[in-house]
N, C-alpha and C positions, 0 to 999 in steps of 0.2 A: 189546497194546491199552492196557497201563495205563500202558506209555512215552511214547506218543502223548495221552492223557488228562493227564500230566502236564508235558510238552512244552507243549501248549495253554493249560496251568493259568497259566503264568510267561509265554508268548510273547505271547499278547493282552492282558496287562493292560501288559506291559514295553512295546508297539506303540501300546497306547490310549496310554501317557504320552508314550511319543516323540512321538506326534501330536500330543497336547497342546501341548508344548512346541515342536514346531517350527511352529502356530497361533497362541502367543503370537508368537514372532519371526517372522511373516509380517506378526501386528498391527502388532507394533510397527514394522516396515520400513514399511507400509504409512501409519500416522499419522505418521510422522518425513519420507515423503515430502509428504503432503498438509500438513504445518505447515510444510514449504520453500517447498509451491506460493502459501500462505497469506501468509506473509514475503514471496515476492518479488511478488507483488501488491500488499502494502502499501506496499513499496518505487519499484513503478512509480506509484501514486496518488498516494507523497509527493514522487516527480520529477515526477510532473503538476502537485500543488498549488503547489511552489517556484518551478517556470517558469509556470504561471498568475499565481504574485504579483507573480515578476519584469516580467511583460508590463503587470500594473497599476498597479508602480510607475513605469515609462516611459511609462503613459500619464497618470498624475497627474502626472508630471513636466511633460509636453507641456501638459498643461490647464493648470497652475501657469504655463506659460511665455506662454501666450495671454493668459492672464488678467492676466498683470502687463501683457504689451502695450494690452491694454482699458483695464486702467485707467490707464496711460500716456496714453493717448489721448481718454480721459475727462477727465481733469486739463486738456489743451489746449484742451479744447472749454468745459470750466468756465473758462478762464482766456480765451480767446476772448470769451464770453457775458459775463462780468464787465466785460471792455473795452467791450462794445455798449454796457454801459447806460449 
């Protein structure tokens, strides 16, 4: 009986550490996956934001392009109206 008492004495404490430690490395597997999922999120939001900019800058370009034609068009009508008078 006092082999099995002493067997017990070393087995559960030696079992509580193993579980300990293999709890730390399930943490750690666990937060190493959730900061991958974390990164490629932010990475898909800054491939969102750069082709959002890109699409803003081709449409500023486009307004920039109208607007010069306005005021091309502007200029002739000023220079028209100058003639009238």
């Amino acid at each position: 009986m006092s082999e099995n008492v002493f067997f017990a004495a070393f087995f559960f404490p030696a079992a509580a550490a193993v579980l300990v430690f293999f709890m730390k490395y399930v943490s750690a597997v666990l937060q190493a996956r959730v900061r991958l999922a974390q990164d490629e999120a932010y990475r898909e939001i800054a491939a969102r934001a750069a082709s959002a900019q890109a699409d803003t800058v081709a449409a500023i370009a486009a307004l920039a392009t109208t607007l010069a034609e306005i005021q091309s068009r502007i200029a002739g009508l000023e220079k028209i109206l100058k003639e009238v008078e």
